[in-house]
N, CA and C atoms as an extended XYZ file, in Angstrom:
348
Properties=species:S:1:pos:R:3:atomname:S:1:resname:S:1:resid:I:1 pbc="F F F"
N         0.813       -1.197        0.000 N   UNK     1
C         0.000        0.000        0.000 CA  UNK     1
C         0.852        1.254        0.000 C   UNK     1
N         1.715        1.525        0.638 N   UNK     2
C         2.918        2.272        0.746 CA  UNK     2
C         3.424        2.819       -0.809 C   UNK     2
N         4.114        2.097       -1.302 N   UNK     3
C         4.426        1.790       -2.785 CA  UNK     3
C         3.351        2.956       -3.553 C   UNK     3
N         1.443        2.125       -3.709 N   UNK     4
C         0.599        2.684       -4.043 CA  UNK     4
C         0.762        4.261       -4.023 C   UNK     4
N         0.603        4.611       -2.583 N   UNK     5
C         0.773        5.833       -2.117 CA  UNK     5
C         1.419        6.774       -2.871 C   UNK     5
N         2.829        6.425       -2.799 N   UNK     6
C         3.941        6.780       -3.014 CA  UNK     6
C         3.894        6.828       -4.828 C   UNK     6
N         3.488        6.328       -5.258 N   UNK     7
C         2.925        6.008       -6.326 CA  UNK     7
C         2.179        7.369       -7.373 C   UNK     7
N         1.506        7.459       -6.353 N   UNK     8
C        -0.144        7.992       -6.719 CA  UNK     8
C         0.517        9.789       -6.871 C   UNK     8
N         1.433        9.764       -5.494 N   UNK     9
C         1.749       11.654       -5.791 CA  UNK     9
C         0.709       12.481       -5.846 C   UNK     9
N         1.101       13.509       -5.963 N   UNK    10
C         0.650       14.807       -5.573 CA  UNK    10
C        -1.246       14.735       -5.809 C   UNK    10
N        -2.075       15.379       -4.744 N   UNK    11
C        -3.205       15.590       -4.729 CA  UNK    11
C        -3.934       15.963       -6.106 C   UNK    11
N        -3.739       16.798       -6.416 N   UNK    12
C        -4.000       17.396       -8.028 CA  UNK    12
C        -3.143       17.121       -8.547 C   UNK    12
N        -3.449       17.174       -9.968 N   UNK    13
C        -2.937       16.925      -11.385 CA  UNK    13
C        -3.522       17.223      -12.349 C   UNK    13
N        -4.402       17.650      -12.334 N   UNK    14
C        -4.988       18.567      -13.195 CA  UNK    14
C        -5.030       20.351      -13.664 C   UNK    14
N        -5.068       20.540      -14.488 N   UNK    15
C        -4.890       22.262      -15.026 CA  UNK    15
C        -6.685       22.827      -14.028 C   UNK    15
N        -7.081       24.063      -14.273 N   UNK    16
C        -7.971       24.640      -14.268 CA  UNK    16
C        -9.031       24.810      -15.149 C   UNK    16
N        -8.592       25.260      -16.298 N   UNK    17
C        -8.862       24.516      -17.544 CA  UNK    17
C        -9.731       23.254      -17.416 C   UNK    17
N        -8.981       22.333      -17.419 N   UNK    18
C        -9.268       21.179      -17.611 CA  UNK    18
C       -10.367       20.425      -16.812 C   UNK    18
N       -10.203       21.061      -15.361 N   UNK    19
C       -11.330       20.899      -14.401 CA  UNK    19
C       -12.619       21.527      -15.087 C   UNK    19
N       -12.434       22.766      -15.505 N   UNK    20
C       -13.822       22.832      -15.723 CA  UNK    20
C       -14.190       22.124      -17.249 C   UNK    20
N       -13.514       22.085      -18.152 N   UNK    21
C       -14.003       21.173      -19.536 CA  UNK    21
C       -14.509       19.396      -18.606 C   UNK    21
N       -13.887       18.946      -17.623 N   UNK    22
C       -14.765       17.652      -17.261 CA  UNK    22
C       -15.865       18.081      -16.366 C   UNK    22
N       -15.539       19.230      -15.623 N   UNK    23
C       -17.293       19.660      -15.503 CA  UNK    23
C       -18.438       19.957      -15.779 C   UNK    23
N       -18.069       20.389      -17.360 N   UNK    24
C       -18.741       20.532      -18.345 CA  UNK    24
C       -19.496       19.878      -18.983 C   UNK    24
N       -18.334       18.566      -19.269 N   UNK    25
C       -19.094       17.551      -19.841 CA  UNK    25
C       -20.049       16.413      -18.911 C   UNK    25
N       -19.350       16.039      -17.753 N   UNK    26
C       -20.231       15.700      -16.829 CA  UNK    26
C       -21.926       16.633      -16.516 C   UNK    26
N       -22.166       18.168      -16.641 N   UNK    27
C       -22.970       18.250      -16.761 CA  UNK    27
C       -23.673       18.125      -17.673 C   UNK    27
N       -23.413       17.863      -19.255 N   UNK    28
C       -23.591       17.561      -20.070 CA  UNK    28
C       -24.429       16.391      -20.634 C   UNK    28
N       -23.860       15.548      -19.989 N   UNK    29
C       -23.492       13.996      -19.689 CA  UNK    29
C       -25.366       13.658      -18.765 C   UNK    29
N       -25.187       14.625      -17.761 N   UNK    30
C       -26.398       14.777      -16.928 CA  UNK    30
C       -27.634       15.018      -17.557 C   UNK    30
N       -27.612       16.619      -18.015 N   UNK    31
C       -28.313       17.519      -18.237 CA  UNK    31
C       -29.482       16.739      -19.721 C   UNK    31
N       -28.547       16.160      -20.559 N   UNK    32
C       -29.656       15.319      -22.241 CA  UNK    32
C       -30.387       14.211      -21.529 C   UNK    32
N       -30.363       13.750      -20.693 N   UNK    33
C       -30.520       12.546      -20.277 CA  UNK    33
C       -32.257       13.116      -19.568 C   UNK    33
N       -31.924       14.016      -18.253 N   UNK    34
C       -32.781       14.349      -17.744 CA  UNK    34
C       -33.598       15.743      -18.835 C   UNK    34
N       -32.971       16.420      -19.649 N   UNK    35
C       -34.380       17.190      -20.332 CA  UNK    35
C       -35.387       16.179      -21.111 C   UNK    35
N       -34.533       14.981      -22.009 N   UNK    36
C       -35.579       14.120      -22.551 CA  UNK    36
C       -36.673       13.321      -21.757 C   UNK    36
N       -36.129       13.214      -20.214 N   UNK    37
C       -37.022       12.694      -19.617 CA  UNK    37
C       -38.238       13.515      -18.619 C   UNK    37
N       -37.535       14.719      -18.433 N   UNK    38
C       -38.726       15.462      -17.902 CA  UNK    38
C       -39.354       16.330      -18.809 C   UNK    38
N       -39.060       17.171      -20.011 N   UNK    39
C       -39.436       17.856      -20.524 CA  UNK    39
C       -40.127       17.374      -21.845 C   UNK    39
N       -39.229       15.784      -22.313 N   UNK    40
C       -39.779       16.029      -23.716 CA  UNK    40
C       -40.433       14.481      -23.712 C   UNK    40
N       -40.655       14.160      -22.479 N   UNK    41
C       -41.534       13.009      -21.953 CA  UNK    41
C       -41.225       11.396      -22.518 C   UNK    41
N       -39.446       11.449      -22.535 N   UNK    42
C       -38.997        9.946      -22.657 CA  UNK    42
C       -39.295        9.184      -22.109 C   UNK    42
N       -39.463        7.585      -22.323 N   UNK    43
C       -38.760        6.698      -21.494 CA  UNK    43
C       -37.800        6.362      -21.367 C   UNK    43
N       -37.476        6.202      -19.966 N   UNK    44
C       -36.383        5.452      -19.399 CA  UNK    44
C       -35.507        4.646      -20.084 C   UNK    44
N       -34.741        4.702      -20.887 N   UNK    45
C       -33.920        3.982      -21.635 CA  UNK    45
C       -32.800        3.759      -21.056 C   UNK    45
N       -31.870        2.690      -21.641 N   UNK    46
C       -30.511        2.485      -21.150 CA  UNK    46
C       -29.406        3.209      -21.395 C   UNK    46
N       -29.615        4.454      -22.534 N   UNK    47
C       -28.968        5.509      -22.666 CA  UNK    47
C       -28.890        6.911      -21.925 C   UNK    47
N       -29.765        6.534      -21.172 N   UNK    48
C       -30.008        7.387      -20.082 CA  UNK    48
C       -29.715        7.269      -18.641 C   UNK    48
N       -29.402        5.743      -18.494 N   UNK    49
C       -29.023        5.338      -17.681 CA  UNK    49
C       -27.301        5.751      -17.980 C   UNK    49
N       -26.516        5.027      -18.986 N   UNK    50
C       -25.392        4.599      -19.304 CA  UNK    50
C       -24.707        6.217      -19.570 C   UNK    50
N       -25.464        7.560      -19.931 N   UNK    51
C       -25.168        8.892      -19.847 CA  UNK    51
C       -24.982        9.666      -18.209 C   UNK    51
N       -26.496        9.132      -17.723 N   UNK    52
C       -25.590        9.614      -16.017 CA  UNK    52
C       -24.584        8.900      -15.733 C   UNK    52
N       -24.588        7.480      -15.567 N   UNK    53
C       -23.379        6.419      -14.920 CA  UNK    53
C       -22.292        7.153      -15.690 C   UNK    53
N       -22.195        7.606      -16.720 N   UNK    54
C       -20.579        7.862      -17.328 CA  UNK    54
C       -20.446        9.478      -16.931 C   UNK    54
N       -21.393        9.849      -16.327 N   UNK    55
C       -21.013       11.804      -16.124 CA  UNK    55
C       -20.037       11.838      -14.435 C   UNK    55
N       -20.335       10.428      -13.781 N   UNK    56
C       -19.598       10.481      -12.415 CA  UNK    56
C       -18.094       10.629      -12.570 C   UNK    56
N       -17.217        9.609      -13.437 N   UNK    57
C       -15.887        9.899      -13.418 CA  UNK    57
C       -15.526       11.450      -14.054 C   UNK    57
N       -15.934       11.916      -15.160 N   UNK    58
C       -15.552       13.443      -15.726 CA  UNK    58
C       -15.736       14.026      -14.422 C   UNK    58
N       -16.969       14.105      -13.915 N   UNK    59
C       -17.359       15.247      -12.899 CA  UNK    59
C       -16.471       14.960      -11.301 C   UNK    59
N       -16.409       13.630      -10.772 N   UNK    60
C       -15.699       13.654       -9.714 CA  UNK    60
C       -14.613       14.216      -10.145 C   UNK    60
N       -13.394       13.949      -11.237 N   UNK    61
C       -12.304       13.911      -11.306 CA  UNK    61
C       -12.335       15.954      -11.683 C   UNK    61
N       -13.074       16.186      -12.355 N   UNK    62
C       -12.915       17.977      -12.496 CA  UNK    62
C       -13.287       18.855      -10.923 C   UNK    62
N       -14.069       18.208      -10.167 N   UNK    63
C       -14.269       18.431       -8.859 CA  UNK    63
C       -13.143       18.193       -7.883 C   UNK    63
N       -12.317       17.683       -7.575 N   UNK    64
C       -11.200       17.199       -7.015 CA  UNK    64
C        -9.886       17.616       -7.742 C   UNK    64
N        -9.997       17.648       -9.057 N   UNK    65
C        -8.834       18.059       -9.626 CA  UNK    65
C        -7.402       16.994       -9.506 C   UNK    65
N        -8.056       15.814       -9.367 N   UNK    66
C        -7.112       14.483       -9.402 CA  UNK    66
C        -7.670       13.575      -10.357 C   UNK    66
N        -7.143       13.263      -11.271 N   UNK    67
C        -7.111       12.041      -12.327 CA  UNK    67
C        -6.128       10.748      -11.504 C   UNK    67
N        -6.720        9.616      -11.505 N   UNK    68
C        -5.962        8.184      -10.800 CA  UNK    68
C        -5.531        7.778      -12.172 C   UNK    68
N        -6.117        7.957      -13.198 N   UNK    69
C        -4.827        7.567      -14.239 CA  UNK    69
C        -3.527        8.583      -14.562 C   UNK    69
N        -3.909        9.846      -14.619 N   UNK    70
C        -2.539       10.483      -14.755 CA  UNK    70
C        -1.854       10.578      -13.559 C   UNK    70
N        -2.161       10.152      -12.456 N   UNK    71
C        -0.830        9.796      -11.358 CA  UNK    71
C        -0.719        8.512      -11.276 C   UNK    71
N        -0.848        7.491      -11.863 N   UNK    72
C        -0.297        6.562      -12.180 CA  UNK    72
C         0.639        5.860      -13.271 C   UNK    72
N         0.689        7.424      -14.098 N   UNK    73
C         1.754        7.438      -15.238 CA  UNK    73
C         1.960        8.315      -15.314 C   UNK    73
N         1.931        9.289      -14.044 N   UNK    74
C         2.663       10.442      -13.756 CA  UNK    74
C         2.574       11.413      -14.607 C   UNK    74
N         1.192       11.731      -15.257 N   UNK    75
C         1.007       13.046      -15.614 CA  UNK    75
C         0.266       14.338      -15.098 C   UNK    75
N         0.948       15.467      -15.297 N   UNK    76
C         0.451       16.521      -14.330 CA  UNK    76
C         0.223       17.530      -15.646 C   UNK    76
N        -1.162       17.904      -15.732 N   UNK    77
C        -1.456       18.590      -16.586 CA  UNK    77
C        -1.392       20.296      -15.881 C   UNK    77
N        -1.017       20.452      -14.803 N   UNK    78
C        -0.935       21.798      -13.936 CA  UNK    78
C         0.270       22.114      -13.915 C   UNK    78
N         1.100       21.185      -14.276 N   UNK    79
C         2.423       22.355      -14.236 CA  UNK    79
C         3.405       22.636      -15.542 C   UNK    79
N         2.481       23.003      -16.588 N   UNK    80
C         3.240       23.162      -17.835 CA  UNK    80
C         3.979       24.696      -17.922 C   UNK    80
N         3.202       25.650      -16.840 N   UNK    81
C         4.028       26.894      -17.243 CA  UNK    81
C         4.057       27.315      -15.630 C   UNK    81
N         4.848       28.402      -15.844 N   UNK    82
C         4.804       28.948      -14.050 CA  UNK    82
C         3.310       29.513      -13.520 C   UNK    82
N         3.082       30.083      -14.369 N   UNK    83
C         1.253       30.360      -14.413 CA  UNK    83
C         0.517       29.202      -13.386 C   UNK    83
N         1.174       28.125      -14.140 N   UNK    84
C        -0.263       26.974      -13.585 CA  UNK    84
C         0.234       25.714      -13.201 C   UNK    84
N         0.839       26.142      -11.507 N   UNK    85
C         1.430       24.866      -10.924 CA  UNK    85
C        -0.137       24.366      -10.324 C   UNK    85
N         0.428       23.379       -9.787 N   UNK    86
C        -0.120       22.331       -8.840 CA  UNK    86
C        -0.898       22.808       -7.701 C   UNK    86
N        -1.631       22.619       -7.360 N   UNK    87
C        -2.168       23.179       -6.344 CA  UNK    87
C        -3.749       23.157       -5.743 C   UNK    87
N        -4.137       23.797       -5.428 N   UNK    88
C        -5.689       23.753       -4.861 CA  UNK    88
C        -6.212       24.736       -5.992 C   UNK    88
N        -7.334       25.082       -5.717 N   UNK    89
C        -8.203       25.499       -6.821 CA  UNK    89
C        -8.160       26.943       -6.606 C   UNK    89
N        -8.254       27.437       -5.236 N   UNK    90
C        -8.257       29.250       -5.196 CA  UNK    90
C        -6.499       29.394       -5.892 C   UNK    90
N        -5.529       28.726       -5.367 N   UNK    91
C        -4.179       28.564       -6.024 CA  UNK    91
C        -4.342       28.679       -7.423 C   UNK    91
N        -4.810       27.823       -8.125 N   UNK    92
C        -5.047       27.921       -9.555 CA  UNK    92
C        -5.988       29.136      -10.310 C   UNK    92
N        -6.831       29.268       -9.442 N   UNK    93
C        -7.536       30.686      -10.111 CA  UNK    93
C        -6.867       31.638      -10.005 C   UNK    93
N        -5.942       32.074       -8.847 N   UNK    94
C        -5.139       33.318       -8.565 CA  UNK    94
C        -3.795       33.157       -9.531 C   UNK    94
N        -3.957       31.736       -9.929 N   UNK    95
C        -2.689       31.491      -10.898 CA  UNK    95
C        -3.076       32.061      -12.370 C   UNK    95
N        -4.435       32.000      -12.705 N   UNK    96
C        -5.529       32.188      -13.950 CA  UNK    96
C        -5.510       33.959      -14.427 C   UNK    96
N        -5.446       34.144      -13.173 N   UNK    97
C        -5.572       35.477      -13.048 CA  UNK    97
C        -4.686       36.528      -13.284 C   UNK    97
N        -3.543       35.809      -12.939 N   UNK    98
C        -2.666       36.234      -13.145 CA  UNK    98
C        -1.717       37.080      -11.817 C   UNK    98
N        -2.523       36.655      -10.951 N   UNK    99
C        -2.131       37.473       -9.506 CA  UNK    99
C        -0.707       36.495       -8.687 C   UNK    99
N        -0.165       35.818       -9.492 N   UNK   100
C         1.625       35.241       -9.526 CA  UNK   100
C         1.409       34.825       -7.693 C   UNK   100
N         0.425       33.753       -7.381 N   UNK   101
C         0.394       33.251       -6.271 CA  UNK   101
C         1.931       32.555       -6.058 C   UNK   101
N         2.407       32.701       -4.423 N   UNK   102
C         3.365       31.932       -4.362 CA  UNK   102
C         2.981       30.646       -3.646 C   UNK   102
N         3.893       29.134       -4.547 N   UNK   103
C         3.585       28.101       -3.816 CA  UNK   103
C         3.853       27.842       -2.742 C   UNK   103
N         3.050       26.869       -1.960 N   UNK   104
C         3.419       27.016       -0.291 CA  UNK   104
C         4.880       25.499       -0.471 C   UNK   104
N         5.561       25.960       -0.290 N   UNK   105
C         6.824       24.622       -0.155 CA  UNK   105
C         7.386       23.909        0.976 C   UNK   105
N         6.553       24.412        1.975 N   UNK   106
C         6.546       23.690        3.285 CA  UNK   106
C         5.622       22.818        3.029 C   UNK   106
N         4.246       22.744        2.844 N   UNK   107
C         3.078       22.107        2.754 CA  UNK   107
C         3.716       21.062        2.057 C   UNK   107
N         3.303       19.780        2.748 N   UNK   108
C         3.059       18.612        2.096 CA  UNK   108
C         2.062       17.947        1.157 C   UNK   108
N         2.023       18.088       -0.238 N   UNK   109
C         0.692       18.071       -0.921 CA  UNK   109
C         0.345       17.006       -1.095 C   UNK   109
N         0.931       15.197       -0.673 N   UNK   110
C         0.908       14.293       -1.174 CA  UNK   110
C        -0.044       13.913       -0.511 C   UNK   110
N        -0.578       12.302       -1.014 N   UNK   111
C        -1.490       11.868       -0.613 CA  UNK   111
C        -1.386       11.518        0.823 C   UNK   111
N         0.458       10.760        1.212 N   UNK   112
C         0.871       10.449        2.319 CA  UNK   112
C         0.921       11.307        3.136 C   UNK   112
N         0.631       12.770        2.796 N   UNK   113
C         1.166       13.660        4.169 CA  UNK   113
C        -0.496       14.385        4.232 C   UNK   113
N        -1.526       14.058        3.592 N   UNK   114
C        -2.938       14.234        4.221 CA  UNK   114
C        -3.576       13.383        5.058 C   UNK   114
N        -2.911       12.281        5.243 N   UNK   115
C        -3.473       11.051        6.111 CA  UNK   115
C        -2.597       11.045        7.325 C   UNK   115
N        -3.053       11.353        8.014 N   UNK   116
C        -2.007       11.318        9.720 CA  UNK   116
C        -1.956        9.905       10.307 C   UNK   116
């Protein structure tokens, strides 16, 4: 499990950006499913089923701002420029913004140093 951990790295890995394009589509994902069924008086189909069930991974992962596949092959879509390191989300907007947040480098961001 250790290994795993150790593994897995940093909390986020995702851009800002990018969080909101899988929030997007997760609402997306939501939103056709339920107008055909309340508004334009569908039935219940399995495409409607199989459209919410698939809006949970986009939307958890843009909500959290951690992908378990790109830290498991170690990609970090947040730190391509100084603009847009790693970080929490007010971090990344003040990074968006352009207001040159400084990173905290004491803070432990890993998965191992949020679990006491």
């Amino acid at each position: 499990m250790r290994r795993v951990r150790e593994r897995l790295g940093v909390v986020q890995n995702m851009s800002l950006l990018e969080r909101a394009v899988r929030c997007a589509i997760a609402a997306i994902l939501i939103a056709v499913p339920s107008v055909d069924l309340v508004f334009l008086g569908g039935t219940f189909d399995w495409w409607h089923a199989a459209g919410m069930l698939l809006s949970v991974y986009p939307g958890m992962t843009g909500m959290l701002g951690w992908d378990p596949f790109y830290a498991l092959v170690g990609i970090k879509t947040c730190d391509l420029s100084e603009r847009n390191q790693c970080g929490t989300l007010p971090f990344q907007i003040d990074a968006a913004l352009g207001h040159h947040p400084i990173p905290d480098k004491d803070y432990d961001h890993s998965l191992g140093g949020s679990h006491h």
